[in-house]
C-alpha positions in Angstrom: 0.0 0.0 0.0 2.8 2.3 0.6 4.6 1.6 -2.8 1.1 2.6 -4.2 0.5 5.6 -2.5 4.1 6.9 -2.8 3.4 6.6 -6.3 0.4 8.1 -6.8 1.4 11.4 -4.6 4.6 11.9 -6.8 2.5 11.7 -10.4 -0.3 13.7 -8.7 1.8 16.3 -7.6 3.8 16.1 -11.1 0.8 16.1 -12.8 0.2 20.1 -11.0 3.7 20.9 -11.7 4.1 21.4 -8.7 7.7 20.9 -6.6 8.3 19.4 -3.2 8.1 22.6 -1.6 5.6 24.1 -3.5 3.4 20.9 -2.3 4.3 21.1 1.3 3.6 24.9 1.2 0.3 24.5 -0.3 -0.9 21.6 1.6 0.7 22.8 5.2 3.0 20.2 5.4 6.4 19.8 5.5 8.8 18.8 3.0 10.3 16.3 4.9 7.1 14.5 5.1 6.1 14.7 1.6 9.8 13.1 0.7 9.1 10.0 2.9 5.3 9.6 1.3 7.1 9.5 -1.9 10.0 7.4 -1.1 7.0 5.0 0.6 9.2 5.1 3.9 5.6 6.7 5.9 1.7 6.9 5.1 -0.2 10.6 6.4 -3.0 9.6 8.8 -6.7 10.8 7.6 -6.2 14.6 8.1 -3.1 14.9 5.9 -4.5 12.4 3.2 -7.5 15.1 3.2 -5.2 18.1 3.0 -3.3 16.6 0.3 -6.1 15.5 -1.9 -7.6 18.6 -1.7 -4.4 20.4 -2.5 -4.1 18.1 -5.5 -7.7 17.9 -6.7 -8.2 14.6 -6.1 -10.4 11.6 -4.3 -8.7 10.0 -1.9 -9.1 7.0 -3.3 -7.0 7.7 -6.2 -3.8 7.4 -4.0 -4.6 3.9 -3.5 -5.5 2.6 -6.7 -2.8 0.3 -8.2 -1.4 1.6 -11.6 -3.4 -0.5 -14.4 -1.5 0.6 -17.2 1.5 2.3 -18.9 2.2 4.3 -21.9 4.5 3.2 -24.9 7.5 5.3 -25.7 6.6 9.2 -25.6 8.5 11.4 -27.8 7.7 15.4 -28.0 8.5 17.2 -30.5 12.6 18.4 -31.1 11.9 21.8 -31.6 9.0 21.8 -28.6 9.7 24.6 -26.1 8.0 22.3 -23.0 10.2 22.4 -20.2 10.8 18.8 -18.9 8.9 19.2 -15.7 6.3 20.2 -18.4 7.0 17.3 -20.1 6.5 15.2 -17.2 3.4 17.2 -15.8 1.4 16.4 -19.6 2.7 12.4 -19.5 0.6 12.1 -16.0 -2.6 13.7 -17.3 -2.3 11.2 -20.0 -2.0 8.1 -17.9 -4.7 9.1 -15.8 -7.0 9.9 -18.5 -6.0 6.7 -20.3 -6.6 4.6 -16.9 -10.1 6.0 -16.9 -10.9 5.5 -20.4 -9.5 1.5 -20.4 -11.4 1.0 -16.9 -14.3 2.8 -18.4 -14.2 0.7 -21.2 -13.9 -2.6 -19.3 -16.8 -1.6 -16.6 -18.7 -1.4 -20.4 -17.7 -4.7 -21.7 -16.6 -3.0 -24.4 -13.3 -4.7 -26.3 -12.5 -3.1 -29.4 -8.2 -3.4 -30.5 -6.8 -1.6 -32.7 -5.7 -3.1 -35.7 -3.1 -1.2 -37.8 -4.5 -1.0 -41.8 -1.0 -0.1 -42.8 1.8 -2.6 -40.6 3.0 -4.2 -43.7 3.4 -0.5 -44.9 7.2 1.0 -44.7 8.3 4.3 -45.9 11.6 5.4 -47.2 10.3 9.0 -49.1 7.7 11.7 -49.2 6.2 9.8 -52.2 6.3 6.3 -50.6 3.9 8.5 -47.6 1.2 9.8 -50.6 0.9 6.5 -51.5 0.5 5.4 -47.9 -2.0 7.8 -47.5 -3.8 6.6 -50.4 -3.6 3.4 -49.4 -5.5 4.3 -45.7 -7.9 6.4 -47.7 -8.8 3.6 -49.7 -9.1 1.0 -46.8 -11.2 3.5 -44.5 -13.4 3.9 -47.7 -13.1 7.3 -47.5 -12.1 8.0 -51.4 -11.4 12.0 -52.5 -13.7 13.5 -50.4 -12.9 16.1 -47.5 -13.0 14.5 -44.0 -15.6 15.8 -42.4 -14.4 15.2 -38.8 -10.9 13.8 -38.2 -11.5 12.8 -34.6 -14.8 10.9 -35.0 -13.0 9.1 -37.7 -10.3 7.9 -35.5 -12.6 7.6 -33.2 -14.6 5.0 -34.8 -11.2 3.5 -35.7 -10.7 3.0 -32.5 -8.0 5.6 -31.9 -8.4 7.2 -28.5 -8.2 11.2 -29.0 -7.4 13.3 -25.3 -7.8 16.8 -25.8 -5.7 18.6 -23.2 -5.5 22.9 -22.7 -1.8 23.8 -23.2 -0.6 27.2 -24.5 -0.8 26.5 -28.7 2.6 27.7 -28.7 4.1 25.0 -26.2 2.3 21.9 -27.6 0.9 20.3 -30.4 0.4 17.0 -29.9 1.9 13.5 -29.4 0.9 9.8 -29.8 1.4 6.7 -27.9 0.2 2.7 -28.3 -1.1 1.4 -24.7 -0.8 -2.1 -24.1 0.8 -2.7 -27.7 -3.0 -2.6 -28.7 -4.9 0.9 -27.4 -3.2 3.7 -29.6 -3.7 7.3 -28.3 -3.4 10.8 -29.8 -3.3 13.6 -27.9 -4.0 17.0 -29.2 -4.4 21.0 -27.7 -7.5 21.7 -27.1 -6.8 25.6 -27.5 -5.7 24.9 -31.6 -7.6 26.2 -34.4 -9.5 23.8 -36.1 -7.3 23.4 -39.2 -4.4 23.0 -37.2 -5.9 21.1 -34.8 -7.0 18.7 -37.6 -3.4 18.4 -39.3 -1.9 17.7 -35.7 -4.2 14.9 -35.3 -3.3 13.4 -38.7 0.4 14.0 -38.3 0.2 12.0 -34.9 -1.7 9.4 -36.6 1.3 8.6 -39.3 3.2 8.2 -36.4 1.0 5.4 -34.9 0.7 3.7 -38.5 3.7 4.1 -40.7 7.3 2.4 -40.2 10.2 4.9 -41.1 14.0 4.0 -41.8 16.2 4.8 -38.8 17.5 8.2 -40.1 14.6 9.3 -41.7 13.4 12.9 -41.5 10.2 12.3 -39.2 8.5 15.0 -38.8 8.8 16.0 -42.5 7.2 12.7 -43.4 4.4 12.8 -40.6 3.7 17.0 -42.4 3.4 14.9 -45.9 1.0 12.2 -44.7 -1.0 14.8 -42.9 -1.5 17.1 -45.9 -2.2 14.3 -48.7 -4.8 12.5 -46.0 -6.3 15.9 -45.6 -5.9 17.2 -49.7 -4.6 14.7 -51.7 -3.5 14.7 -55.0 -5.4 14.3 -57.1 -8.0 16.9 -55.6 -5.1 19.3 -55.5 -5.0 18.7 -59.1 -8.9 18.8 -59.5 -9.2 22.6 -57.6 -5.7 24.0 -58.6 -5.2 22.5 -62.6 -1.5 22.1 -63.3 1.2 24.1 -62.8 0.4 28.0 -62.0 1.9 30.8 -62.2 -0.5 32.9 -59.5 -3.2 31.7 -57.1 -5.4 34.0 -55.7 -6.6 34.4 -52.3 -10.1 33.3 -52.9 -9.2 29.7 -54.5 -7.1 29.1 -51.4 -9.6 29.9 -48.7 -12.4 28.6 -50.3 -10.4 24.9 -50.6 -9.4 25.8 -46.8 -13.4 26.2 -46.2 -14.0 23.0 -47.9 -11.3 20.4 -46.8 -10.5 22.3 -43.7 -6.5 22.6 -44.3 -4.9 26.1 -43.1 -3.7 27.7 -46.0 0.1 27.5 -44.9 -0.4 23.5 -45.2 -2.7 24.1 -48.5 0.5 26.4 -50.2 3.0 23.4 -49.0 0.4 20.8 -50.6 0.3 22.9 -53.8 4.2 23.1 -54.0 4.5 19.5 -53.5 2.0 17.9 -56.1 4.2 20.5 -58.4 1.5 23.2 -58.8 3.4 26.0 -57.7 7.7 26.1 -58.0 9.7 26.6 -54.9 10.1 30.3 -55.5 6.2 30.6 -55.8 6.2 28.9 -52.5 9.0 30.9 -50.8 7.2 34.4 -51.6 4.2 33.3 -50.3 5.4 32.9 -46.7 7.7 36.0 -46.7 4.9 37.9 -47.6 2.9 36.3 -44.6 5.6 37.1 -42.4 6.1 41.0 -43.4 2.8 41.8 -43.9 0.8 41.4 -40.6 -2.7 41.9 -42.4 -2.3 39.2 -45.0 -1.1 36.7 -42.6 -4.1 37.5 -40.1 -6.6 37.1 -42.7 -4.9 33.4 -44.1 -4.9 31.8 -40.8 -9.0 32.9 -39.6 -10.7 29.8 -39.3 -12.7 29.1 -42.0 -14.0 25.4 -42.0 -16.9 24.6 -40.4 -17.1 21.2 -39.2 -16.1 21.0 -35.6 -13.1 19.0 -33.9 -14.0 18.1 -30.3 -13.9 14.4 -29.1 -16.6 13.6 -26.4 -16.6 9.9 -27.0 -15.2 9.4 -23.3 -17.8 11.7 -21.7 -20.6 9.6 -23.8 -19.3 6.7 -22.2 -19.8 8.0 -18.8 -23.0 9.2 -19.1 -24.2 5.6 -20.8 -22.2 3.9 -17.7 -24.2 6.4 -15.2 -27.5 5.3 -16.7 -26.8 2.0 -16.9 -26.6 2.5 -13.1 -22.4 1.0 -13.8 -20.4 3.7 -11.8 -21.9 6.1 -9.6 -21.9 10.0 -9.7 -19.3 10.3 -7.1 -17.0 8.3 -9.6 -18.6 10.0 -12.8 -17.1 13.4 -11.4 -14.0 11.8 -10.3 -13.4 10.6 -14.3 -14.3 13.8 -15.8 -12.6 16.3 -13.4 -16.1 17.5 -12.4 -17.6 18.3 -9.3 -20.7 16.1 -8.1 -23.0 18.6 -8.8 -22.0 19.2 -12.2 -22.4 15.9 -12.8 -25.4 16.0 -11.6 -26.9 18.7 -13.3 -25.9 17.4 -16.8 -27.3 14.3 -15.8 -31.0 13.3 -17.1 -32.8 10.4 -17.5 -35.2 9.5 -20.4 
């Protein structure tokens, strides 16, 4: 029990981002003390326990559940600016929010694995990726046509989307396979919805594809992203050949329509050899001298929306099927009882 709760404090209180000290200071109690709960050498007695679960926002019967699962390798971005205590602070959310959603899923009887449409697929190139992208389009049935919502696809693919706030210029997003069989994306809540989009599919190629040991990445997962969201053969459809100008309006109407920012769309046109690099490279030095122009490419444009509440149905079907009780409801969703309980109806 000791081993469990020591464990629990330290990924609580790393969850917060909060130090030692800062814990202690908050919660009245020394620093000393909170050491030995973490190096399981001493348990609090009731009062502390409440302090320290109120301190941290949690029941007290989260310090004493055993760990159920853990997350596959973790890698943030190179150039991301999250400090490692950061780092550390988004990994715990993640386990906990994945703990909830497998438990909630078992409580369900619900069973679904993942099964990877493209695990005989291996990339070398930026062309081997559009063809891997074709390839998924063509297995999810999805053919040319814009995708209407990214996250209820994955969804019913059985990808598990967490939306977490983060300042949009700390994080964008990461991905993870549970279990070798429950693959996660998580995503900022706070990003536009064409970037939010992108990010999600970007995450996804790295979930699906195998790349070479010195491969370029991130460049690849940009690729698959952009020819999942616009590919090709549409680019050719809305664009024609090569161009010597594109105006404005053709690019934010296709940004309306497939719900691609228009920095990804003037990459996308570049790439399927619409537009020549120099096209390409005046395009984004005038975004970044003129304020105006730049402001009026990245408004959102596309009107579907990009929110996953697939976890929250799943409470609220577990609540009616009397499965968990409100008290554990709130505990999964971060919510107070009451807020629970006011969302809460019955038909």
């Amino acid at each position: 029990m000791k081993d469990i709760f020591a464990k629990r404090l330290k990924n609580a209180r790393i969850m917060h981002g909060l130090s030692m000290e800062k814990l202690a200071e908050n919660a009245g109690i020394s620093k000393q003390m909170i050491s030995k709960y973490e190096k399981a050498l001493s348990m609090p007695d009731s009062s502390v326990l409440i302090k320290l679960a109120r301190t941290l926002n949690q029941k007290a019967d989260y310090f004493f559940t055993p760990f159920k699962i853990e997350l596959g390798p973790i890698e943030f971005r190179k150039k991301s600016t999250l400090l490692k205590s950061k780092q550390k602070s988004i990994k715990e959310k993640i386990q906990l929010k994945m703990e909830h959603y497998l438990e909630l899923e078992d409580i369900l009887s619900i069973n679904y694995e993942f099964e990877n449409p493209l695990s005989k697929t291996s990339v070398n190139n930026a062309e081997e990726v559009e063809k891997a992208a074709e390839e998924l389009r063509d297995k999810w049935d999805l053919g040319s046509d814009p995708i209407y919502s990214v996250i209820s696809l994955l969804e019913e693919q059985e990808v598990k989307i967490i939306e977490i706030e983060e300042n949009i210029n700390d994080f964008d997003g990461l991905s993870s396979l549970i279990k070798e069989k429950f693959p996660v994306i998580v995503v900022n809540k706070n990003f536009p919805t064409e970037r939010k989009r992108f990010t999600l599919l970007h995450e996804l190629a790295h979930l699906l594809l195998k790349f070479p040991e010195n491969a370029e990445k991130e460049k690849l997962c940009h690729r698959f992203a952009g020819a999942m969201l616009l590919p090709h053969d549409e680019v050719i459809e809305q664009f024609g050949n090569f161009r010597r100008n594109i105006s404005v309006n053709e690019l934010t109407a296709v940004q309306r329509h497939f719900g691609i920012s228009t920095s990804a769309l003037i990459y996308r046109l570049y790439q399927s050899g619409v537009i020549n690099q120099q096209k390409q490279r005046q395009f984004f030095i005038r975004m970044n001298q003129n304020q105006d122009f730049k402001a009026n490419l990245e408004e959102e444009r596309y009107q579907g929306e990009e929110l996953s509440d697939r976890f929250e149905k799943l409470i609220y079907r577990a609540l009616a099927q009397e499965q968990i009780s409100i008290s554990k409801a709130a505990a999964m969703l971060g919510k107070s009882v009451q807020q629970i309980r006011d969302n809460f109806a019955m038909i």
